[in-house]
N, C-alpha and C positions, 0 to 999 in steps of 0.2 A: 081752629087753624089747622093748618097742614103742610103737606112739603111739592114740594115740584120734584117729581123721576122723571131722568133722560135714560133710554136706550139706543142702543149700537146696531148697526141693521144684521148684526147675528144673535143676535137674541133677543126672543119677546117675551114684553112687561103683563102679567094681569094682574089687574087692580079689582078687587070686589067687596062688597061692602058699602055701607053708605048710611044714609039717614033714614028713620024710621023704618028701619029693617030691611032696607031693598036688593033684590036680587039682580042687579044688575050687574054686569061683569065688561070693564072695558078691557080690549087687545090693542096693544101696541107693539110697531118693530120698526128702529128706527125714527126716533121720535119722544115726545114725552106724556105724560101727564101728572095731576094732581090726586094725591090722594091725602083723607083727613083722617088729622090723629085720631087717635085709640079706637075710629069707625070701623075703617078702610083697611084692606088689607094686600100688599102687594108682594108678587113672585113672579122669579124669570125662570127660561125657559130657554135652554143653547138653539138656536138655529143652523149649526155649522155641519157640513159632510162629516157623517160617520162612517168608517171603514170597517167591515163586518166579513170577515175570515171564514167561509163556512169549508167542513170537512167531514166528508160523508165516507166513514170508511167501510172494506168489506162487504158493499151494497150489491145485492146479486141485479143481474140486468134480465131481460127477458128470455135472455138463452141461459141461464144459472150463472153466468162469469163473474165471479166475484171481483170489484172494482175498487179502489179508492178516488177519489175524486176529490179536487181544493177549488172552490170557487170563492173572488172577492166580491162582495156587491159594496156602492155607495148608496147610500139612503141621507135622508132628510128629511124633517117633519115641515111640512109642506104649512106655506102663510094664507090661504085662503082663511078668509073669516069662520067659516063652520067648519071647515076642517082643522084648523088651529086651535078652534075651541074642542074641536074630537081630541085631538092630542094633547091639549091640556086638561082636559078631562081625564086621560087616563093614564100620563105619566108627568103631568105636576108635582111638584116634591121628590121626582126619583132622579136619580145621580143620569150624567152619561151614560156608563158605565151598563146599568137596570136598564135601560131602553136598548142600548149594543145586544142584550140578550134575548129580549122579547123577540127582537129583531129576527135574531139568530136562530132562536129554535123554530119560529116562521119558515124561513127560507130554507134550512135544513129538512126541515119536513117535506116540505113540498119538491125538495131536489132527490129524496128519496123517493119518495111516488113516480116520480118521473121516471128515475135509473131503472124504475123496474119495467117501465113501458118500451125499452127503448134496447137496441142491438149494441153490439159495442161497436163496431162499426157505424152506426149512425153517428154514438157519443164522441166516437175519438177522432170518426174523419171531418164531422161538420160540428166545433166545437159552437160557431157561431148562432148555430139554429139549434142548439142544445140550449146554450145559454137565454138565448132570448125566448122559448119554450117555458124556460123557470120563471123568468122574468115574466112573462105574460098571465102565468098564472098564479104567481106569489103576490104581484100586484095588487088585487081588490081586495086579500086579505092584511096587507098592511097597508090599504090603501084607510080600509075602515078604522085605521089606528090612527088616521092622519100623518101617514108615512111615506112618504113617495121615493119607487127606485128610483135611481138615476144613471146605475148602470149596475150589469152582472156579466162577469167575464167568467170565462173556467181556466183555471191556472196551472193543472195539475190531472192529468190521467193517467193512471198507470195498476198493474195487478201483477201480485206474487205467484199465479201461475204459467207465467209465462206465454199468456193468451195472445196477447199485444206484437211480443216480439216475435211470434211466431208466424202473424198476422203479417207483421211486416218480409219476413221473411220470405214468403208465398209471393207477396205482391215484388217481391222484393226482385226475384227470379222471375216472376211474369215481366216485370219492367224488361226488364236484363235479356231476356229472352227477344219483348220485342225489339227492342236496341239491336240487338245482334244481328237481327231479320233487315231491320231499318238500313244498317249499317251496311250490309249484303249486300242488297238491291241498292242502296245509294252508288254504292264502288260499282257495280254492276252498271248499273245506267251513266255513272262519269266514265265509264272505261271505252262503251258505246259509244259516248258523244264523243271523248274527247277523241277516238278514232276516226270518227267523222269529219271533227275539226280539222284533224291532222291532213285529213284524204285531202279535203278542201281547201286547205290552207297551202299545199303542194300542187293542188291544180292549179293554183293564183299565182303561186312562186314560180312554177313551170313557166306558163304565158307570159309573166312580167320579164324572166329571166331571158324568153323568145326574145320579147318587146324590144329589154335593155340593147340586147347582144345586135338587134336590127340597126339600133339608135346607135351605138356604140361603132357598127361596123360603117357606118352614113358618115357620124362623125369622123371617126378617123380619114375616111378619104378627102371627107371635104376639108380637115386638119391638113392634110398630104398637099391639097394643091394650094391652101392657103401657103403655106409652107416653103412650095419650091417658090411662089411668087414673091414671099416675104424674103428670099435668099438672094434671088435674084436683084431684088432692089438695096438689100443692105448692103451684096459685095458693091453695086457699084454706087452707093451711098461712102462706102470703107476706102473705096478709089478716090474716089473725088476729096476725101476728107484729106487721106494721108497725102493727095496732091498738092493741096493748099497746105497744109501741116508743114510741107516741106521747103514750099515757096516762103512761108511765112519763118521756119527756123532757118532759113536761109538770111533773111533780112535779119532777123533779131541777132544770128551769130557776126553777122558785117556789123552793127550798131555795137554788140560786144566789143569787135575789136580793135573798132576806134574809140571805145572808151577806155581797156586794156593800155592803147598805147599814149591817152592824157594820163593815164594814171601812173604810167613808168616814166612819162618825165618829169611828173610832178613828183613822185617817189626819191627819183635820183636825186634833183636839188633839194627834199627833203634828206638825205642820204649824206650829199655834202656839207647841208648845214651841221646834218649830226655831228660828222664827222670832225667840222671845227668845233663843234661846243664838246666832244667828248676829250679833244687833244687841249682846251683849254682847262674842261676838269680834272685830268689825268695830271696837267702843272701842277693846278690847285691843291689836288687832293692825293698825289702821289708823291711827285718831286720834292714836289717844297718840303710838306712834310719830313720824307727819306733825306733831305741833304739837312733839314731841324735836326731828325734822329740820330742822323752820325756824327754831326758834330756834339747832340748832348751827350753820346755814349762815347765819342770821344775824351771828353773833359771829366765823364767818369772816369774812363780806365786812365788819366792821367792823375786825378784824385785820388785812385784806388794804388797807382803804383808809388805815389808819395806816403799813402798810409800806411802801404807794406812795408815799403823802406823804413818806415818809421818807427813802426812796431818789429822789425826786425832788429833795429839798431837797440831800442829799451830790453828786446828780448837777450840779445848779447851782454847788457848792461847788468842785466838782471843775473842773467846766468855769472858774470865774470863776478859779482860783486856776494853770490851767494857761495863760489865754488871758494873764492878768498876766504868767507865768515869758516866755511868749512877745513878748507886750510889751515884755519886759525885754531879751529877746535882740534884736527887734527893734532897740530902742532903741540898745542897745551898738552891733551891729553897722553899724546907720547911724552912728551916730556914728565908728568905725574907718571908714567908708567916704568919711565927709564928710572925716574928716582925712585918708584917705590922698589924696582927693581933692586937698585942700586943699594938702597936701605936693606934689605931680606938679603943679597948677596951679605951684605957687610955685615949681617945678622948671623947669617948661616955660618959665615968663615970665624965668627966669635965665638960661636957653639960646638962648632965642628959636630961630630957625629950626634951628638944627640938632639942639634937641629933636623938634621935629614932623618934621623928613628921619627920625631915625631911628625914630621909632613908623611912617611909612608906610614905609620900608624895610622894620621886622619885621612889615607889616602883608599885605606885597606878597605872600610866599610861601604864606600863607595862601588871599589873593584868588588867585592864581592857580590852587593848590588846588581850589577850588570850581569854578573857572570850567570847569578840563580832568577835573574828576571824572568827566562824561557818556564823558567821549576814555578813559578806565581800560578801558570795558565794548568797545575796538575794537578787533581783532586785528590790522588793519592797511589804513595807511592809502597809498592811493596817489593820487598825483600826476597827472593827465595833463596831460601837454606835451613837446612835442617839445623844448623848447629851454631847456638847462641854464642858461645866464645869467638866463633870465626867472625861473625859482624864485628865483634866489637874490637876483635885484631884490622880488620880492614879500616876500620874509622882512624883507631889510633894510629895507624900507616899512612894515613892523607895528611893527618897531622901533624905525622913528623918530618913528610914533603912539604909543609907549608914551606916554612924558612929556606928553604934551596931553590925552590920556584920567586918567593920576593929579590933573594941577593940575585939571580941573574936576569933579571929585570929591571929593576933599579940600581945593585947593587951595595944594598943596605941586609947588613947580617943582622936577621933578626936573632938568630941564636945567641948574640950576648946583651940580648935582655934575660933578667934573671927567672922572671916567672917563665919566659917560653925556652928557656934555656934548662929550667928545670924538668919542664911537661916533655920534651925529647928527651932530655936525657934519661925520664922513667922509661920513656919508651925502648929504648937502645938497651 
């Protein structure tokens, strides 16, 4: 027995081996077949675009210019029956990878052979017929691989001596040079024409301006006598108009002022009716009223002088019966006054003098109160004198003025009390 392989149309199947030894070898892409166990022997093979980097460096060209060069090629091993059996012939079993390089040192070879037949100017101004030179002749030798290009570009030209740039440079200044020539003769030849134009363009504007100014001068006069003709029929179009304008505001102001005078006598008896309807609402709405208001403001101020009255009578009342309560109080209290009086005379005259000693005794601290009240308001009071025994002569001397100053004010001898009758008479 055996198995069924399927393949993908990128990669093809070989199957070989078989019964009683046979050399047969089937190719498949895209597609399947049968292979037997332990006979049969099957392996694939990628179909897919390889991309292959080639880089030729340092490669002298046929003037010595040392170059580097990067070209890409796409390749692929090509499905024709003998040639697929070519390439599986000789790179069955090897990776990508192993074919990428066979590839490689192929096309690098042959890109070197070239670079030496060739200017750099050929290589760098026409990379296209460079490339496909390689291509032409790298071809049948990996064509016999079963390889087919599919394309080779050049990616990459360039050299460390400065060959290139200087190349450009040269060409660079030829450009530039004939530009500048080009440019010359262009401004040259638009300067010509456009002089030309201009000439020609003033001889047109000249004769057109003739033309106008002819058309213009035709116009205006045939303007002029349309003109006086148009003047002529408007004024007396303007006559005839404001004649009838006048005849006709004639009529309209006569019709004005027979309507004017329907309207002034229809006014007037409107005027008179007013006149009654305004002296009936002036009754309504003035009189009647005004003779309501005098009389209600009447029967006030009649109200109001009853209520003065009245309150003036209570205020009399009030006043007579409070000025008696006070009469009364008066009266009392004079009388407690007259008898406390009376009591303290009858007091006084039982004690005789030693009644009055002791009201100016309790009379005294009071008087002295008043006297030194001013002395409260003094922070402090100094003395000048040098000599201590003189103050204290002066105090003693007010001291013994005390009692001659009470008896002629009251006339109570404090002297014949004994304590102050003693304290003078140290003093004396």
């Amino acid at each position: 027995m055996g198995n069924c392989h399927t393949v993908g149309p990128n990669e093809a199947l070989v199957v070989s081996g078989g019964c009683c030894g046979s050399d047969y070898k089937q190719y498949v892409f895209g597609g399947w077949a049968w292979a037997w166990w332990c006979i049969s022997d099957t392996q694939r093979l990628s179909l897919e675009v390889m991309t292959i980097l080639c880089r030729c460096e340092n490669i002298e060209t046929s003037e010595g210019v040392p170059l580097f060069v990067t070209g890409v090629a796409q390749v692929k091993i090509m499905t024709e029956k003998e040639l697929l059996a070519v390439a599986c012939e000789q790179f069955l079993g090897k990776s990508v990878q192993d074919i990428k390089n066979v590839v490689l040192q192929t096309l690098e070879g042959h890109l070197r052979s070239i670079l030496g037949t060739l200017t750099v100017e050929q290589i760098y101004q026409d990379r296209d017929q460079f490339a496909k030179l390689v291509r032409e002749v790298a071809a049948p030798d990996v064509g016999r691989m079963g390889i087919e290009i599919l394309s080779f570009t050049i990616k990459d030209v360039y050299d460390k001596v400065d060959y290139l740039s200087s190349l450009g440079k040269t060409q660079t200044a030829v450009v530039q040079r004939d530009a500048d020539i080009g440019v010359a003769e262009a401004e040259r030849d638009a300067g010509i024409r456009e002089a030309e134009c201009k000439k020609e363009m003033l001889d047109v504007k000249f004769m057109a301006d003739t033309k106008i100014a002819d058309s213009k001068r035709a116009f205006e006069l045939q303007k002029s006598a349309f003109s006086e003709e148009v003047n002529i029929k408007t004024a007396e179009a303007q006559l005839a108009y404001e004649l009838q304008g006048a005849r006709e505001q004639q009529k309209i102001r006569q019709e004005e002022i027979e309507i004017e005078v329907v309207q002034r006598k229809k006014q007037i008896a409107v005027e008179a009716q007013e006149v009654l309807r305004t002296d009936k609402e002036l009754i309504a709405t003035v009189r009647c009223p005004a003779e309501a208001e005098a009389h209600r403001i009447q029967q006030i101020a009649e109200g109001e002088k009853v209520k003065q009255v009245l309150l003036a009578q209570a205020e009399a009342e009030k006043i007579r019966r409070i000025g008696e309560a006070e009469a009364a109080v008066i009266e009392a209290m004079g009388k407690a006054e007259a008898e406390r009086m009376k009591l303290k005379a009858e007091a006084y005259q039982k004690y005789g003098d030693a009644a009055k000693m002791a009201l100016v005794l309790e009379a005294l601290p009071r008087i002295a109160a008043k006297i030194s009240a001013p002395l409260t308001k003094v922070d402090e009071i100094v003395v000048l004198s040098g000599d201590n025994s003189k103050v204290t002569s002066e105090v003693n001397r007010l001291l013994a003025e005390l009692p001659a100053s009470v008896h002629a004010l009251t006339g109570v001898d404090l002297s014949k009390i004994p304590l102050i009758k003693k304290a003078t008479g140290a003093q004396v």
